[in-house]
C-alpha positions in Angstrom: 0.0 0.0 0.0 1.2 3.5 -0.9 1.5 6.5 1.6 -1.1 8.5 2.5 -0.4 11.4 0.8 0.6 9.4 -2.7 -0.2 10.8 -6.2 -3.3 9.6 -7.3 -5.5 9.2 -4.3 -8.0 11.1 -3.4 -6.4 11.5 0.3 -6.3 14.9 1.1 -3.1 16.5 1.8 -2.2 17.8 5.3 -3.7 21.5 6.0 -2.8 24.7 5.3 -1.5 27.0 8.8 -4.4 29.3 7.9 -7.1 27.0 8.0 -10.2 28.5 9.6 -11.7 26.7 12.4 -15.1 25.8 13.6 -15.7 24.2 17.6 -16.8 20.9 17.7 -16.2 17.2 19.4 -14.8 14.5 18.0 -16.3 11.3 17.6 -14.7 8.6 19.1 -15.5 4.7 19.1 -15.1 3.6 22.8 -15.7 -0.1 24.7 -15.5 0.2 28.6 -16.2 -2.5 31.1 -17.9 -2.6 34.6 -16.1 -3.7 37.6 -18.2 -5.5 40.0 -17.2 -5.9 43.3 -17.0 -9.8 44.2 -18.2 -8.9 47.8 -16.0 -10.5 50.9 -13.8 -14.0 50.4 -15.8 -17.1 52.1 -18.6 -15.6 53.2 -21.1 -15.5 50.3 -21.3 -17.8 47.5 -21.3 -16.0 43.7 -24.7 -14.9 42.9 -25.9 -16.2 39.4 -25.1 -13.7 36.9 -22.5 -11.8 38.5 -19.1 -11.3 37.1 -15.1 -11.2 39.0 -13.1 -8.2 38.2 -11.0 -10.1 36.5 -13.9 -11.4 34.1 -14.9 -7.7 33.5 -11.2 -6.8 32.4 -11.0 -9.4 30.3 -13.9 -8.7 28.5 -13.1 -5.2 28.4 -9.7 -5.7 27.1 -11.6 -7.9 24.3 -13.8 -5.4 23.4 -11.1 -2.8 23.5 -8.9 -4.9 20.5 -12.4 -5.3 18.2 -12.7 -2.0 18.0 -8.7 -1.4 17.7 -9.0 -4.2 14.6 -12.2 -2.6 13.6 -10.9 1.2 13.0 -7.5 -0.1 11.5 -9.3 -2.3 9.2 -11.6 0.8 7.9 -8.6 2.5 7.5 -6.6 0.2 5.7 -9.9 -0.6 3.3 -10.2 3.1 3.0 -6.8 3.9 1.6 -6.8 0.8 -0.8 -9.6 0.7 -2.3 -9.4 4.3 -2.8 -5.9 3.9 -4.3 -6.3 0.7 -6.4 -9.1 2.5 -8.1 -7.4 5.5 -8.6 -4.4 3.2 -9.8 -6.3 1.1 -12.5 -8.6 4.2 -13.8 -7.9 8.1 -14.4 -6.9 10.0 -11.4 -9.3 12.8 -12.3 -11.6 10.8 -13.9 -12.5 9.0 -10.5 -12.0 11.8 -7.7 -15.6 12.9 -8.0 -16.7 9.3 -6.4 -13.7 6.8 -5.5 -13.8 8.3 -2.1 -17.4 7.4 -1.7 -17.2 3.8 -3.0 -14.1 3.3 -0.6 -15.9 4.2 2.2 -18.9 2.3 1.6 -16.5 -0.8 0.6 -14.6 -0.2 4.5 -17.9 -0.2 6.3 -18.7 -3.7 7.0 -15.3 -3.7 8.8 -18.0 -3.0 11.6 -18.4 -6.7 12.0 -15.2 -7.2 13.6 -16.4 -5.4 16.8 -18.8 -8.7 16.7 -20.3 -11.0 14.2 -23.6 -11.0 17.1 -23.1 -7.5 18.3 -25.9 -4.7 17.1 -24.7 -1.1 16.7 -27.8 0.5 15.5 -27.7 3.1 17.9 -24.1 4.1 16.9 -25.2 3.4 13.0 -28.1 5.9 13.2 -25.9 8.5 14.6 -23.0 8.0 12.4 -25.7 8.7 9.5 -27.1 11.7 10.9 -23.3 13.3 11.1 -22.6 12.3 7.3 -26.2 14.1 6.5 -25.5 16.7 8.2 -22.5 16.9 6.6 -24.0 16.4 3.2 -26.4 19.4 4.2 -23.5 21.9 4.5 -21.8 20.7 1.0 -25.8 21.3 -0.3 -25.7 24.6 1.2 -22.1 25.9 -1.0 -23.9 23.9 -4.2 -25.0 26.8 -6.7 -27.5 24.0 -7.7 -29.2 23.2 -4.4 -28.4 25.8 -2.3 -31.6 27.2 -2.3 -33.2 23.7 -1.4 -30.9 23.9 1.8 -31.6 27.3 2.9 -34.3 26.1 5.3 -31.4 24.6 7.1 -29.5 27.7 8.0 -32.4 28.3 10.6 -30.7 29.9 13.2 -33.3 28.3 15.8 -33.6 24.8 13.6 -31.7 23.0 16.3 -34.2 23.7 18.8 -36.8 22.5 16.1 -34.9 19.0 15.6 -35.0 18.7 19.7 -39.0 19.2 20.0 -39.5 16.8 17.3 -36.9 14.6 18.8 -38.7 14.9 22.2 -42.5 14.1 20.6 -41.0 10.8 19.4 -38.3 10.0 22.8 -40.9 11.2 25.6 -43.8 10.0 23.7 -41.8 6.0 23.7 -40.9 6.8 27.5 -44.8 7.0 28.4 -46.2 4.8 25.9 -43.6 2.3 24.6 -40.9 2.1 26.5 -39.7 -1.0 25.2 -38.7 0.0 22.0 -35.9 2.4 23.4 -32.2 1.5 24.2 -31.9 -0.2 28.1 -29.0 2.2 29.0 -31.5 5.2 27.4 -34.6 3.6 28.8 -32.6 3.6 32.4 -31.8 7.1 31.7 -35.3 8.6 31.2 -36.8 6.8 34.1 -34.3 7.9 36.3 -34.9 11.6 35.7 -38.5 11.6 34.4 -38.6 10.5 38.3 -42.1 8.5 37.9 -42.5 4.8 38.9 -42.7 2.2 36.4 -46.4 1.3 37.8 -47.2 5.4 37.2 -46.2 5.0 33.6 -48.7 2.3 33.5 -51.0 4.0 34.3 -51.0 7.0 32.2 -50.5 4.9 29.2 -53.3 2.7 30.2 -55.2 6.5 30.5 -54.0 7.8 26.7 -55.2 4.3 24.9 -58.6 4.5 26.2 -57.7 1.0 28.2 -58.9 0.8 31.9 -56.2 1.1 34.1 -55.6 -2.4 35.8 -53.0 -1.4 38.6 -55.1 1.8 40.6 -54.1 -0.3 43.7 -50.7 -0.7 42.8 -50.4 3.5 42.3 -52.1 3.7 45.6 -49.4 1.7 47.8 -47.0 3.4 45.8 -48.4 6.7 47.1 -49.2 5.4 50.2 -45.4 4.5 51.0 -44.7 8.2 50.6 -46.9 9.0 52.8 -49.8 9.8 50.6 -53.6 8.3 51.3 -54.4 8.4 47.8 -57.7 6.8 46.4 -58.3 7.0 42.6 -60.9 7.0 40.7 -61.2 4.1 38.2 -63.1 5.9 35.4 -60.5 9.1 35.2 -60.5 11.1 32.2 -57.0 12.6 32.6 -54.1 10.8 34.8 -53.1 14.0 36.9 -53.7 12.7 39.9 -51.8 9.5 38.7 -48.6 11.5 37.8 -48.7 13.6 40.9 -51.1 12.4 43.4 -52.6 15.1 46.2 -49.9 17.8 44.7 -51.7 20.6 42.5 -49.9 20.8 38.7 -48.2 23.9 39.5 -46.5 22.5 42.8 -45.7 19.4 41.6 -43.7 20.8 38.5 -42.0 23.1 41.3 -41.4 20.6 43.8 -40.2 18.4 40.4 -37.5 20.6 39.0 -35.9 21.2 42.3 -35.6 17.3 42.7 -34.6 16.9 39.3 -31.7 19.7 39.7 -30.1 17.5 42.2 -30.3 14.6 39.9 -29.1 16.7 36.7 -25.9 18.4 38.5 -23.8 14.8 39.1 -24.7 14.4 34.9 -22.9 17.6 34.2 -20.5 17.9 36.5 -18.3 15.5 35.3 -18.9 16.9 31.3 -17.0 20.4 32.5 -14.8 19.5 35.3 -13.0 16.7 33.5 -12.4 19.1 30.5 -11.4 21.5 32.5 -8.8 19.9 34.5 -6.9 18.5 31.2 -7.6 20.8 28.8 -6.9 24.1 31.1 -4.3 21.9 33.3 -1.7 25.2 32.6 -4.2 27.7 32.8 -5.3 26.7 36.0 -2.0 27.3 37.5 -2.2 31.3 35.8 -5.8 31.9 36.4 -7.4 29.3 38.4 -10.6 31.2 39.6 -11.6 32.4 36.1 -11.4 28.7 35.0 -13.2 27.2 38.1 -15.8 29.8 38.0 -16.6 29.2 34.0 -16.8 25.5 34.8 -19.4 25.5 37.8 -21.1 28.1 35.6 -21.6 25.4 32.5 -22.4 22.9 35.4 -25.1 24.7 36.3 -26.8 26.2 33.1 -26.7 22.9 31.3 -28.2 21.5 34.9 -30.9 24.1 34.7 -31.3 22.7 31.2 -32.1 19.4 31.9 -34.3 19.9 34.6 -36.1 22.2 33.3 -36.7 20.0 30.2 -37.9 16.8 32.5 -40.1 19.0 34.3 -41.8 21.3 31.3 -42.4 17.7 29.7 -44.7 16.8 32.6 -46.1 20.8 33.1 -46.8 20.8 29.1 -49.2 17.3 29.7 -50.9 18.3 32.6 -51.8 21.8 30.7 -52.6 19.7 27.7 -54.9 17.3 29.0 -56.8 19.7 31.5 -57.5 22.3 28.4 -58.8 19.3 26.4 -60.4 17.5 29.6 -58.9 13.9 28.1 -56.1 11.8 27.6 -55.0 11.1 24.6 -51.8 9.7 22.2 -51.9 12.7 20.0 -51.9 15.0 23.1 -48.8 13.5 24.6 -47.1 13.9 21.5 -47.7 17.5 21.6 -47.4 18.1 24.8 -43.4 16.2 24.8 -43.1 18.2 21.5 -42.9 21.5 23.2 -40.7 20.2 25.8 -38.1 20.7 23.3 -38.1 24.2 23.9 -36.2 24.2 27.0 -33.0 23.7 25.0 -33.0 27.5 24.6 -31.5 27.5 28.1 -28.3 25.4 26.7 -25.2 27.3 25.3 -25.5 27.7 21.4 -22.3 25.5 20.7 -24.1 23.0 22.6 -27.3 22.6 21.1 -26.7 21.1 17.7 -24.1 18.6 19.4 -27.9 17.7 21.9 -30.3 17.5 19.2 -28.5 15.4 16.7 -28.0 13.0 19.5 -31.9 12.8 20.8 -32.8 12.4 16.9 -30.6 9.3 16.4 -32.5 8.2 19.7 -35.5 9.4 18.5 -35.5 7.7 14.5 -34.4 4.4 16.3 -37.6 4.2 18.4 -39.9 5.6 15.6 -38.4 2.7 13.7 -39.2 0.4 16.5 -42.6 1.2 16.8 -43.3 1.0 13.2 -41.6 -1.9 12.8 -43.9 -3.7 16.0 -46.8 -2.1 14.5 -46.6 -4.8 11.4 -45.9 -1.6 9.2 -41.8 -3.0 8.0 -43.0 -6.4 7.6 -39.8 -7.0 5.7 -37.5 -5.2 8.0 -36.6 -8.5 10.0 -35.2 -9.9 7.5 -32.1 -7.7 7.8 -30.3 -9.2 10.3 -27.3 -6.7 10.4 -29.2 -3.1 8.9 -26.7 -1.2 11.7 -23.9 -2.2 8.8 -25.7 -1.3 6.0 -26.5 1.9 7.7 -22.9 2.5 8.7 -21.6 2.0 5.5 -23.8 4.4 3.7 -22.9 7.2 6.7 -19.1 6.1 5.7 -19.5 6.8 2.2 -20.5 10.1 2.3 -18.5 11.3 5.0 -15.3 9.9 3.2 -16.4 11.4 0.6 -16.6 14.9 2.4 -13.3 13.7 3.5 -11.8 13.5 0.3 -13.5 16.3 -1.7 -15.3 18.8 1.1 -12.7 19.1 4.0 -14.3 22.5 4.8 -18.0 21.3 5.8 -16.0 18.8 8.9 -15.5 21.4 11.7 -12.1 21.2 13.3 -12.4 18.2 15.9 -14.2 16.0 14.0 -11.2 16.6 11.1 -8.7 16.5 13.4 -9.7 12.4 14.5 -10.5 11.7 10.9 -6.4 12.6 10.1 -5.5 11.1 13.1 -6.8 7.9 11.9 -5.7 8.3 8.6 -2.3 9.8 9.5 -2.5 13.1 8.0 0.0 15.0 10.2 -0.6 18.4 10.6 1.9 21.4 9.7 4.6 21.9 12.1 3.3 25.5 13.2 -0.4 23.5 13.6 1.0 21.8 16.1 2.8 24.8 18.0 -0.2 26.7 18.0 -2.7 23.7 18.8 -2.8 24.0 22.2 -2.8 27.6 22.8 -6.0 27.5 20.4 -7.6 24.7 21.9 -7.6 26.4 25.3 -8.9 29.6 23.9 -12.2 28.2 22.2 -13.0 25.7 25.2 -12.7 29.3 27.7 -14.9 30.8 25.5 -17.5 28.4 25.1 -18.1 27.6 28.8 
């Protein structure tokens, strides 16, 4: 295999000093492994199910090489198809779409992370990176650029997250099964309702009597509550928040949930901080330490306020209308996506595209259980044919659009590739690095 940077391949060549920037993440592929305590030597037997530390490291070091064979096989594929069929045709003659067949050639390389192991979730998201990516290169096209105006929005990041929301709220209340575990976890551990409350409102919406009132009650009544409900309810507020009016219980809600939200966040700035700004916390500690606990708290404030508007926007739903129904859950988790105004700009695009590769993955869920995809089973691995499309066009941006990546996300992409950056890149990387992340908490 030639270098990198050979004649003839559609590899791009390191970057120009005066490259313009853009803030961003990268994406990264990571595998970590829980370590379970194995409790005290001779005293209990090991529970069914459990696993020894060493087990966990072992598995996490196994995990840790798939994806290490994984991303070096991509790479390799990458680079040769791309240069065999620049090799065997015309240089120019191919640029315009070697790239993208290279990359769609390297994405099954997925199936060395595990020949049994689903990645939908990571598919889904990769694909909604190379479209937005393909948006951006619409948006410079003289011949579609005024199809992609609509997605200059300035507030259409706010727009993805309400209709992200309709779909991921509306799944937590009504079908919670067809969500991720780890997400599923997630959601019921800040929507801060019982399992058996969920029930019971989705039993409510579908027009279904509600089979576990007595169940809600002892629920209640362990909290102190001497609740008795009535069986023929038109609207489940006094299922989602018992004796509590709906104005106190959304306030008595988003205090609770702050405390939840701030252990989330906490970590997202402070860890940043202390590796990023490692010098500048030596020069100007308190600046530092201030803008951190800031983000904490505003992105805190985010998050709380968007688990308890989802519950407020119901409750005001469903007592305007008088009843209970799918459509007005879906609207009223819709306008819970509002409350991403409170996050920092840079933030919000990075939010949304996550909750809408939550959110298709569900809505293809329920279809799919609905008997609508009757065909979609038999696709056993659609999270490679996915990925592979998503690696297609963002090789191709790669190759021919470098501009539309913003910085990060180009600077893992030649990482990965082995693009080495200019000498006086490198110098001033750092120094720039720190710069952006203080002015973006």
């Amino acid at each position: 295999m030639s270098g990198v940077g050979c004649k003839g391949s559609s590899r791009p060549p390191a970057r120009d000093c005066d490259r313009s920037r853009d803030q961003g993440r990268p994406c990264s592929f990571l595998h970590s492994g829980r370590l379970r305590s194995r409790g005290s030597k001779g005293t209990h037997a090991r529970k069914a199910g459990t696993i020894t530390n060493a087990e966990a490291l072992a598995g996490a070091t196994k995990g840790t090489l798939r994806y290490g064979m994984f991303l070096g096989t991509f790479a390799g594929t990458f680079v040769s198809v791309d240069e065999w069929i620049a090799k065997i045709g015309a240089t120019e003659g191919t640029a315009g779409w070697r790239a993208f067949l290279a990359g769609a050639v390297a994405g099954p390389s997925m199936l060395l992370t595990g020949l049994e192991a689903q990645h939908t979730s990571l598919a889904i998201y990769i694909l909604i990176r190379a479209t937005v990516l393909a948006s951006r290169c619409g948006i410079k096209s003289k011949r579609f650029g005024h199809f992609c105006k609509p997605l200059t929005w300035s507030h259409g990041d706010i727009f993805l997250m309400c209709l992200s929301s309709s779909q991921i709220l509306s799944a937590y209340i009504l079908k919670p099964e067809s969500l991720p575990s780890s997400y599923k976890a997630f959601l019921i551990k800040h929507g801060g309702k019982a399992t058996t409350i969920l029930q019971g409102i989705r039993e409510v919406a579908t027009s279904t009597s509600v089979t576990n009132l007595d169940v809600i009650e002892k629920h209640y009544k362990s909290m102190g509550v001497d609740l008795k409900l009535d069986p023929s309810m038109k609207i489940p507020c006094t299922i989602v928040h018992g004796d509590q009016s709906c104005t106190r219980h959304v306030l008595s809600f988003l205090i609770q949930e702050y405390g939840r939200a701030l252990p989330v966040y906490l970590p997202v700035y402070l860890i940043p901080a202390l590796i990023v700004h490692r010098q500048g916390l030596l020069k100007r500690p308190y600046t530092i330490l201030a803008k951190t606990l800031f983000g904490t708290a505003k992105s805190s404030l985010f998050l709380s306020v968007y688990c308890a508007s989802a519950w407020a926007w119901t409750c005001i739903l469903f007592r305007t209308f008088d009843r209970c129904n799918i459509p007005l859950v879906a609207a009223g988790t819709f306008l819970t996506g509002t409350a991403l105004a409170l996050e920092k700009k840079s933030r919000r695009i990075e939010i949304s595209l996550y909750c809408v590769g939550r959110a298709i993955e569900s809505f293809f869920t329920c279809v799919s259980d609905a008997g609508y995809l009757p065909h979609a089973s038999r696709l056993k691995r659609a999270d490679v044919i996915v990925f592979s499309l998503a690696t297609a066009i963002i090789m191709h941006c790669y190759a021919r659009e470098r501009d539309v990546f913003r910085s990060k996300y180009l600077n893992v992409l030649d990482w990965v590739f082995g693009v080495p950056p200019p000498s006086c890149e490198v110098e001033e990387e750092e120094e720039e690095l720190l710069d952006k992340m203080q002015k973006n908490m």
